[in-house]
N, CA, C and O atoms as a GROMACS GRO file, in nm:
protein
  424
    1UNK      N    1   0.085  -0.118   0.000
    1UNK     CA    2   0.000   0.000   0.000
    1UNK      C    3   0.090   0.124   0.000
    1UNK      O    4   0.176   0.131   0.087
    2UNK      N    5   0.075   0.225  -0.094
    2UNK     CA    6   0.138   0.330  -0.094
    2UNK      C    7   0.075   0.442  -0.037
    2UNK      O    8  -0.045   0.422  -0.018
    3UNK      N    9   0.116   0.558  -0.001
    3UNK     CA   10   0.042   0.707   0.074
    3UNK      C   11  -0.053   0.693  -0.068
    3UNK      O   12  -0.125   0.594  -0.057
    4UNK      N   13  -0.069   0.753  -0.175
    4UNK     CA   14  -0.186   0.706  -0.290
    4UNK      C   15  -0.267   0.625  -0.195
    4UNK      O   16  -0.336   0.672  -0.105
    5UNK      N   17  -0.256   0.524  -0.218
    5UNK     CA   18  -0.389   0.367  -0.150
    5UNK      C   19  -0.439   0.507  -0.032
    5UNK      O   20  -0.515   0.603  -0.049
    6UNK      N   21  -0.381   0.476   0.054
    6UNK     CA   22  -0.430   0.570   0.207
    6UNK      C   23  -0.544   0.708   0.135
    6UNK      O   24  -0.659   0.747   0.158
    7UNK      N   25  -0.466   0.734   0.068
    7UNK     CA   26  -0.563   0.904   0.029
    7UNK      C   27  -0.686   0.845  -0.032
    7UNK      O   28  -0.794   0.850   0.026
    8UNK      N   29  -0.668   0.783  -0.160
    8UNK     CA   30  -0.781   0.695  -0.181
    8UNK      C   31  -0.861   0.684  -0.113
    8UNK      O   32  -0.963   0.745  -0.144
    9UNK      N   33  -0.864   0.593   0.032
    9UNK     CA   34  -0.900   0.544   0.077
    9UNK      C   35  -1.033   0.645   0.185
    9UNK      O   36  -1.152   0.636   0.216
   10UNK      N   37  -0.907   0.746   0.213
   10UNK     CA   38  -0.957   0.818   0.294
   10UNK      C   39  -1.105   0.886   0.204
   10UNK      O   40  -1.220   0.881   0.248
   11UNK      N   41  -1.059   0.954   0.056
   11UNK     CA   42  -1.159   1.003   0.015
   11UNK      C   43  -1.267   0.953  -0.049
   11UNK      O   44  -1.355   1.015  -0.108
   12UNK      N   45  -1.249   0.793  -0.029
   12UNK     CA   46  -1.358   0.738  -0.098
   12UNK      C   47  -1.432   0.679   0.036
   12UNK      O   48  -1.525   0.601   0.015
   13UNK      N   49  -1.406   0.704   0.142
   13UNK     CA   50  -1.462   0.626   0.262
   13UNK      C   51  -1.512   0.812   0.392
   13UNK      O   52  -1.577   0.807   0.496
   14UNK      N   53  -1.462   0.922   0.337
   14UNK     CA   54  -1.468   1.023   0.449
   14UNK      C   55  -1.554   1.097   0.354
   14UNK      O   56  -1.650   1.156   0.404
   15UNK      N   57  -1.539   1.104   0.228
   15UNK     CA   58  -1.627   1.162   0.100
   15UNK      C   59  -1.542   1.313   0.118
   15UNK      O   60  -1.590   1.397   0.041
   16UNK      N   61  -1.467   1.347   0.173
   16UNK     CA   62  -1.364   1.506   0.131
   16UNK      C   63  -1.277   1.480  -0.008
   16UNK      O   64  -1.220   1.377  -0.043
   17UNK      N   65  -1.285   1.610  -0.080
   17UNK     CA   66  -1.227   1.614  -0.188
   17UNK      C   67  -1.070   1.509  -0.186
   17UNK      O   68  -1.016   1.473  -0.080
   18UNK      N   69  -1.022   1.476  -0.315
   18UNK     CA   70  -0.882   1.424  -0.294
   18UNK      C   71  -0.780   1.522  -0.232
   18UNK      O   72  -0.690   1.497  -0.151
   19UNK      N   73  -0.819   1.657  -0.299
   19UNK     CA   74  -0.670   1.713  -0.254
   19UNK      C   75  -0.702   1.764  -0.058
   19UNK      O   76  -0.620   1.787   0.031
   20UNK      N   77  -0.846   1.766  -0.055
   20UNK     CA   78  -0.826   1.741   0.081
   20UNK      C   79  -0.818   1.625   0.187
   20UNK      O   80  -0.828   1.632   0.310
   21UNK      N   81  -0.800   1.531   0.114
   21UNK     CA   82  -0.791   1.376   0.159
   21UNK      C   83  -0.619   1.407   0.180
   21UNK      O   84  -0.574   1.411   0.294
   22UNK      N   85  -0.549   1.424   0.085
   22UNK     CA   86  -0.381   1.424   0.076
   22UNK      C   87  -0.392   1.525   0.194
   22UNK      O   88  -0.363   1.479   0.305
   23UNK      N   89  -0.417   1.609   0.191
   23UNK     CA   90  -0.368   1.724   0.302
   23UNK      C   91  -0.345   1.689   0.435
   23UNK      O   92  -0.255   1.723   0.512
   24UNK      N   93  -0.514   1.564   0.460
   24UNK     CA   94  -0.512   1.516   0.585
   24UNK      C   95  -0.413   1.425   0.628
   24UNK      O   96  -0.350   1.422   0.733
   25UNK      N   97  -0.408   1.319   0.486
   25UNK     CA   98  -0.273   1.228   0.529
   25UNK      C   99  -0.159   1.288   0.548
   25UNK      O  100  -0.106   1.266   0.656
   26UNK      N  101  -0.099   1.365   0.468
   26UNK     CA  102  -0.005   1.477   0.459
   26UNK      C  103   0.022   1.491   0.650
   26UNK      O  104   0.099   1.452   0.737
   27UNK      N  105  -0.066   1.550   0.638
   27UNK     CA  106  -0.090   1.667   0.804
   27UNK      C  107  -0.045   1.553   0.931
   27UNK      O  108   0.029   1.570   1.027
   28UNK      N  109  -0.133   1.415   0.884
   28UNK     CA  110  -0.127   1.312   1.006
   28UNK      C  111   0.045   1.242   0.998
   28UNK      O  112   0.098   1.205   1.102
   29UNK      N  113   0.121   1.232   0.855
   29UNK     CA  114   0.264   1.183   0.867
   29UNK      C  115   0.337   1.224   0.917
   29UNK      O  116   0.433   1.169   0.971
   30UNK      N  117   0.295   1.387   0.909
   30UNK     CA  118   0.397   1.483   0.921
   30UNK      C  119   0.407   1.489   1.090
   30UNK      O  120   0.520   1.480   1.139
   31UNK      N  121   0.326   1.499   1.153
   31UNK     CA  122   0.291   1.496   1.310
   31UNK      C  123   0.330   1.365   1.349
   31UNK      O  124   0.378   1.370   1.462
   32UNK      N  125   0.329   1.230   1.293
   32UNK     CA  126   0.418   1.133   1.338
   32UNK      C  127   0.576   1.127   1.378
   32UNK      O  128   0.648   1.104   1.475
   33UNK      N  129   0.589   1.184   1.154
   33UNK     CA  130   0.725   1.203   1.193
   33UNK      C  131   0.784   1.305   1.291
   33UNK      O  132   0.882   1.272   1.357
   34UNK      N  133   0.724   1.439   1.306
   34UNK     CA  134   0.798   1.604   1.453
   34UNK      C  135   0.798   1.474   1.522
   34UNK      O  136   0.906   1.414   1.525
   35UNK      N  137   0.665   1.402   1.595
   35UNK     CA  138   0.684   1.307   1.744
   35UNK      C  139   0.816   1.235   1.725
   35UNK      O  140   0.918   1.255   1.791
   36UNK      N  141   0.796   1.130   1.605
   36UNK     CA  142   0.933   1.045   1.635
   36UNK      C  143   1.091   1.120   1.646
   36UNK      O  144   1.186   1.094   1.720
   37UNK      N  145   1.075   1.213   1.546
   37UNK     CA  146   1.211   1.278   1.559
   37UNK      C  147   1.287   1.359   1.716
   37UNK      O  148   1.399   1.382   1.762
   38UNK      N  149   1.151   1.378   1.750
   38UNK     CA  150   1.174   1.392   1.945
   38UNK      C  151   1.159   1.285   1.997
   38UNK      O  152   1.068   1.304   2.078
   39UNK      N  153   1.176   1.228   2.000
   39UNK     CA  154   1.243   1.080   2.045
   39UNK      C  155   1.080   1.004   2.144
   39UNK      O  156   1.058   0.925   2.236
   40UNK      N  157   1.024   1.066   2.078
   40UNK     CA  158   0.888   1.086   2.160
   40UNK      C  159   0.834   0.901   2.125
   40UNK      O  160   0.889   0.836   2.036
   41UNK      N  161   0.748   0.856   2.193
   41UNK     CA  162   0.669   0.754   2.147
   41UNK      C  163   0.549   0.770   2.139
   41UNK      O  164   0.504   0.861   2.208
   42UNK      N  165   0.456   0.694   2.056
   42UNK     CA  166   0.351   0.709   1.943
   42UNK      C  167   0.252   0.587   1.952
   42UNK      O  168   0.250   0.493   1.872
   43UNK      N  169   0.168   0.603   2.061
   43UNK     CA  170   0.055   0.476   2.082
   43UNK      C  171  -0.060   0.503   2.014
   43UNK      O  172  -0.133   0.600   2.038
   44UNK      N  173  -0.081   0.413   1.926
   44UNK     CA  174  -0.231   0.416   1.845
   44UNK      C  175  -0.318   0.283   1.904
   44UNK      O  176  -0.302   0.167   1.868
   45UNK      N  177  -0.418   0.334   2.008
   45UNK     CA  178  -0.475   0.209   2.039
   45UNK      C  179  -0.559   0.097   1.924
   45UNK      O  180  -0.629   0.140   1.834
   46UNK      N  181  -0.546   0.016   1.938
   46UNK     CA  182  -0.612  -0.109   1.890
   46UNK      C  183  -0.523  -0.124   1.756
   46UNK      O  184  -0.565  -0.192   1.662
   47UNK      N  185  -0.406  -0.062   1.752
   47UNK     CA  186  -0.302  -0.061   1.648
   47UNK      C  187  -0.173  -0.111   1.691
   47UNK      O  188  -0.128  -0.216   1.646
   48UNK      N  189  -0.117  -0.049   1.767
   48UNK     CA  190   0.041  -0.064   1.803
   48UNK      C  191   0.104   0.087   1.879
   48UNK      O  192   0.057   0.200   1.891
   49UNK      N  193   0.213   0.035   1.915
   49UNK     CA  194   0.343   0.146   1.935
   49UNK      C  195   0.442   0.166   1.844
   49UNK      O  196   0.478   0.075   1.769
   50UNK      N  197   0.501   0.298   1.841
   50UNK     CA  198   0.592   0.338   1.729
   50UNK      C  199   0.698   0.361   1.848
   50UNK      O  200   0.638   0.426   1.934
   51UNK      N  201   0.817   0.337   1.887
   51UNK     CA  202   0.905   0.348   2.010
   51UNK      C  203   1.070   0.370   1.900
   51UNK      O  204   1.107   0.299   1.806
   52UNK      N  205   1.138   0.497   1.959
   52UNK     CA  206   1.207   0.500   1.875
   52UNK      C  207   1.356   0.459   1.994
   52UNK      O  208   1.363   0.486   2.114
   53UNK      N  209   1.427   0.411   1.932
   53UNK     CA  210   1.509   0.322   2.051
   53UNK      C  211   1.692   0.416   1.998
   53UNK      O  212   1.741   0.425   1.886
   54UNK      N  213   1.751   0.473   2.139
   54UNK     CA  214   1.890   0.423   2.118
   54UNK      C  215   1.952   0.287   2.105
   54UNK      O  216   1.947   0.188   2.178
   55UNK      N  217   2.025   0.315   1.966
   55UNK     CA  218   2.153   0.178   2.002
   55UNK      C  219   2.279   0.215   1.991
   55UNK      O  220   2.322   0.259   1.884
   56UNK      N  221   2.353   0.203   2.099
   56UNK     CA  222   2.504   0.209   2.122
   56UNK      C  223   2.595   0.184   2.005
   56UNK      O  224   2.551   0.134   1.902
   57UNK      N  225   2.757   0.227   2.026
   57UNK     CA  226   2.791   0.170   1.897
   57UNK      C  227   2.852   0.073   1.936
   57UNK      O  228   2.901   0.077   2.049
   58UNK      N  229   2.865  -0.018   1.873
   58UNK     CA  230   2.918  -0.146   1.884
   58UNK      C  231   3.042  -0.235   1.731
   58UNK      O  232   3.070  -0.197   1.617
   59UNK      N  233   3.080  -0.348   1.804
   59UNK     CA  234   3.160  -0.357   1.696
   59UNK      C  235   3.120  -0.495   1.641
   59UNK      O  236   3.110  -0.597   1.708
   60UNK      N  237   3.097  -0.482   1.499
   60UNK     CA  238   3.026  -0.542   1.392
   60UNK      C  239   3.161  -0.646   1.310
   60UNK      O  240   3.273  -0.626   1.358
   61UNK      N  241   3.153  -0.733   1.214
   61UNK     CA  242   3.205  -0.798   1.113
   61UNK      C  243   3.190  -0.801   0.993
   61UNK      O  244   3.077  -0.816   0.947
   62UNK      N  245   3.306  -0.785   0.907
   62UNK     CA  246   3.248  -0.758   0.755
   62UNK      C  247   3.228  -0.944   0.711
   62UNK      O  248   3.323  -1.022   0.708
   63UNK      N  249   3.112  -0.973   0.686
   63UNK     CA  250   3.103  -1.147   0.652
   63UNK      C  251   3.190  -1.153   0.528
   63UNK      O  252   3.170  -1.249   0.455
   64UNK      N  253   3.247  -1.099   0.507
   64UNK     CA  254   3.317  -1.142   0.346
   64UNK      C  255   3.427  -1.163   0.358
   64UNK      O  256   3.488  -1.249   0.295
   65UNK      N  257   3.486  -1.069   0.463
   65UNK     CA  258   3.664  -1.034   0.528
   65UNK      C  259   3.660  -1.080   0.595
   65UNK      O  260   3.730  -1.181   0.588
   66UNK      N  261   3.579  -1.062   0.729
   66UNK     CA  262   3.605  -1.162   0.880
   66UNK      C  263   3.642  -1.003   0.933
   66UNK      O  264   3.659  -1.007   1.055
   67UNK      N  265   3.657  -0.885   0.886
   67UNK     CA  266   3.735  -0.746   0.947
   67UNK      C  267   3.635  -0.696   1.073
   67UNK      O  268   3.513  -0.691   1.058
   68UNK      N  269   3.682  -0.671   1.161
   68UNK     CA  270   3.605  -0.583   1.262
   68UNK      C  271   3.551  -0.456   1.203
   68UNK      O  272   3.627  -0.407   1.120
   69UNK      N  273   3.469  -0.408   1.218
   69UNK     CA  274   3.456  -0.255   1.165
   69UNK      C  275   3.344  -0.195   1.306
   69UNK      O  276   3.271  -0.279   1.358
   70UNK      N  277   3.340  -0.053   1.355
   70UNK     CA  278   3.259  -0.020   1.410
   70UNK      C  279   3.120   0.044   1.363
   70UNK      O  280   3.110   0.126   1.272
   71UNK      N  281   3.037   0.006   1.423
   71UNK     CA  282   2.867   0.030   1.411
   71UNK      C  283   2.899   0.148   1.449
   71UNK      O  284   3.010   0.159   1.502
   72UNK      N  285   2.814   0.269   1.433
   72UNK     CA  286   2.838   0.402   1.497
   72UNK      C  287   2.672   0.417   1.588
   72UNK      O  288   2.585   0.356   1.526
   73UNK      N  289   2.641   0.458   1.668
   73UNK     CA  290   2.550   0.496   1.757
   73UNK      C  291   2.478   0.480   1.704
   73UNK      O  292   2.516   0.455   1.589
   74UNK      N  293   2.351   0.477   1.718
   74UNK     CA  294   2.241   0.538   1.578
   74UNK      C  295   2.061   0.555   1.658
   74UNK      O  296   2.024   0.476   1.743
   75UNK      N  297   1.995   0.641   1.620
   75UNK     CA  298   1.828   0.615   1.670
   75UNK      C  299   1.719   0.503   1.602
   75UNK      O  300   1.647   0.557   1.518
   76UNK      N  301   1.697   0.382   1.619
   76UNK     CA  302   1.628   0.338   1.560
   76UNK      C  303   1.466   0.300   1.572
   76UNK      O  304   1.427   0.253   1.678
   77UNK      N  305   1.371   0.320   1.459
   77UNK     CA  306   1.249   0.310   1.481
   77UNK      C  307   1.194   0.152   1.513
   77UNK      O  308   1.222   0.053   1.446
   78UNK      N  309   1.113   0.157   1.626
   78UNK     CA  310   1.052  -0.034   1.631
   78UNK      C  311   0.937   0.000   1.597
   78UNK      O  312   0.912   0.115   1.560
   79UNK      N  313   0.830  -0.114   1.605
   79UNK     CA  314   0.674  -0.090   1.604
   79UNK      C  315   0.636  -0.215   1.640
   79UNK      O  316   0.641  -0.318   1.573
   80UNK      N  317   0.586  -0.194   1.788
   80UNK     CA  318   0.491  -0.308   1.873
   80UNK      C  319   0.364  -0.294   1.854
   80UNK      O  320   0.305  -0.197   1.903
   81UNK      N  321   0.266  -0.436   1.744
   81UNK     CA  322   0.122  -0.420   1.751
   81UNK      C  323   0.092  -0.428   1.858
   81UNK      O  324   0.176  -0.470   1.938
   82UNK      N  325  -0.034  -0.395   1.902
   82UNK     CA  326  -0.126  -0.429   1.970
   82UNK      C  327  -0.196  -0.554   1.980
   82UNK      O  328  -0.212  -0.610   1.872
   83UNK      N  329  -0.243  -0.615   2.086
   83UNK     CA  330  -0.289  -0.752   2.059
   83UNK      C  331  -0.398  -0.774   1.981
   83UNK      O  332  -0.416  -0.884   1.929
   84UNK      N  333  -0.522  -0.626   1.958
   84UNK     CA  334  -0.619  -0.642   1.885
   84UNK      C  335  -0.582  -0.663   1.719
   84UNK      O  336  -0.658  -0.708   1.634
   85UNK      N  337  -0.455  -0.621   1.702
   85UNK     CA  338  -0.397  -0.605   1.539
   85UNK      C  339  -0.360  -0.754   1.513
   85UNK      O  340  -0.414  -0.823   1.426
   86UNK      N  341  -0.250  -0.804   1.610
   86UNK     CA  342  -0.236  -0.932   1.634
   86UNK      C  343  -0.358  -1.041   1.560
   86UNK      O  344  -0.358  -1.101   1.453
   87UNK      N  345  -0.433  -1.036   1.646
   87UNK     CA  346  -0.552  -1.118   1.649
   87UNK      C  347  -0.631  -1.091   1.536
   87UNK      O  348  -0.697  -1.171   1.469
   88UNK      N  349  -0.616  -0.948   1.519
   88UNK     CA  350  -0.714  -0.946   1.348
   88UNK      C  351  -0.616  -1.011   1.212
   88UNK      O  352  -0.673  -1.056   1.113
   89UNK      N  353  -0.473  -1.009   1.222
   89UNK     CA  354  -0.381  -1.037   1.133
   89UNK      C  355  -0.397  -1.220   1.135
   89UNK      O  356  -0.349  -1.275   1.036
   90UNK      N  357  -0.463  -1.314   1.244
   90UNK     CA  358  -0.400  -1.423   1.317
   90UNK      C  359  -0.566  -1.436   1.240
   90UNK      O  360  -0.551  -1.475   1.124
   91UNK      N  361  -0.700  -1.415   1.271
   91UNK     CA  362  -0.774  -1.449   1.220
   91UNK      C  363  -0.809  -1.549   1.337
   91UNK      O  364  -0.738  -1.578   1.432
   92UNK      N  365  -0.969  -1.607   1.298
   92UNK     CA  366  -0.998  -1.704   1.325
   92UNK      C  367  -0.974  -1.857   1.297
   92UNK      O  368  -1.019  -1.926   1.389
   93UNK      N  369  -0.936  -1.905   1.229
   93UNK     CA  370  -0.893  -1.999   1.168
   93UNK      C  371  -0.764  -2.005   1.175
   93UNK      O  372  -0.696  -1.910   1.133
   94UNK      N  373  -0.691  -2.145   1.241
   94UNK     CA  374  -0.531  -2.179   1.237
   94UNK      C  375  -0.569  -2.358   1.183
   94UNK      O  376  -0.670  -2.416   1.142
   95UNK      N  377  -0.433  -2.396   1.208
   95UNK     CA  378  -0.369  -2.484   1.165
   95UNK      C  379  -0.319  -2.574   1.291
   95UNK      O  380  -0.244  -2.534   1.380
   96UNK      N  381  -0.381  -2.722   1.278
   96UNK     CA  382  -0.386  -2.813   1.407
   96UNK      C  383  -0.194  -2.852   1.367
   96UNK      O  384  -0.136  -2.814   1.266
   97UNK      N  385  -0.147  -2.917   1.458
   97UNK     CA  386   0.031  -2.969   1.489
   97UNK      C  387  -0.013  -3.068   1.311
   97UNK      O  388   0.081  -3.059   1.233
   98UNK      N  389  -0.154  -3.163   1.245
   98UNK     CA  390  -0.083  -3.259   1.157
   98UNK      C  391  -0.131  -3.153   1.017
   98UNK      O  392  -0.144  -3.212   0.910
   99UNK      N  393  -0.153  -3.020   1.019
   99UNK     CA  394  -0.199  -2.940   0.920
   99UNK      C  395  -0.315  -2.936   0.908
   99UNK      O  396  -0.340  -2.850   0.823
  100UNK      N  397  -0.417  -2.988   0.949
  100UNK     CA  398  -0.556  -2.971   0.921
  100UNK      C  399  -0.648  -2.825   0.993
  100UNK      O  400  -0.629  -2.789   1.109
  101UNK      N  401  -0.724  -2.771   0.919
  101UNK     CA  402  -0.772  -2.653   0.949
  101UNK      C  403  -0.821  -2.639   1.045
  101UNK      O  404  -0.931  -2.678   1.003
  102UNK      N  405  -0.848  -2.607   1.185
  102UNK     CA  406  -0.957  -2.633   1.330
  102UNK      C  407  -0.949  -2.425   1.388
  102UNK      O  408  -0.879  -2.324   1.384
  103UNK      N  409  -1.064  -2.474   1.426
  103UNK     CA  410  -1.128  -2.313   1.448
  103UNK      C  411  -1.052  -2.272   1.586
  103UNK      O  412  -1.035  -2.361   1.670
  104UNK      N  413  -1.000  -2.128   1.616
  104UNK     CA  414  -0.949  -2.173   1.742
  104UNK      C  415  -1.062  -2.058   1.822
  104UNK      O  416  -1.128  -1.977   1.756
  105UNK      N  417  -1.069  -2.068   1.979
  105UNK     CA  418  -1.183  -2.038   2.073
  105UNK      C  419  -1.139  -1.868   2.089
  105UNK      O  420  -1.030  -1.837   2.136
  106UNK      N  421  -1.224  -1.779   2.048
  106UNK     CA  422  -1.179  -1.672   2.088
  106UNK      C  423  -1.206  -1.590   2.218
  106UNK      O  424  -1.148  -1.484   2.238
   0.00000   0.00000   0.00000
């Protein structure tokens, strides 16, 4: 899905013009990204967390050489669903230990 799909989406489901559909997505990325860039974290219930993590620098291997080289510090973005996302991604329907389809109890 690209920002396109999303605007789409928005203006065929909120009924606001397209270019005010983009504006809104526009408006809502942009306010993600100010939060994350302040090192801020970003809970969307029944969605997930956006948690932006220090990692130290550390010392890494080139797999080709075997050479040490150093990692340099860096901020990196995670994203923890929520269990309701979980469970909508997981569905009703799994797969018993010999493969056969069995409903599981929600």
């Amino acid at each position: 899905m690209t920002k396109a799909d999303i605007i789409e989406g928005v203006y065929e489901k909120v009924g606001f013009s397209k270019k005010e559909s983009a504006e809104i997505v526009e408006l809502v990325f942009d306010t993600v990204k100010e939060t994350l860039e302040r090192g801020e974290k970003i809970k969307v219930s029944g969605f997930g967390n956006f948690i932006v993590r220090e990692k130290n620098s550390r010392v890494g291997r080139n797999p080709q050489t075997g050479e040490e080289i150093e990692i340099s510090a860096r901020r990196v973005l995670t994203f923890r669903p929520s269990q309701v996302l979980k469970n909508a991604l997981n569905g009703t329907i799994g797969e018993s230990e010999d493969g056969a389809e069995v409903e599981r109890a929600q």
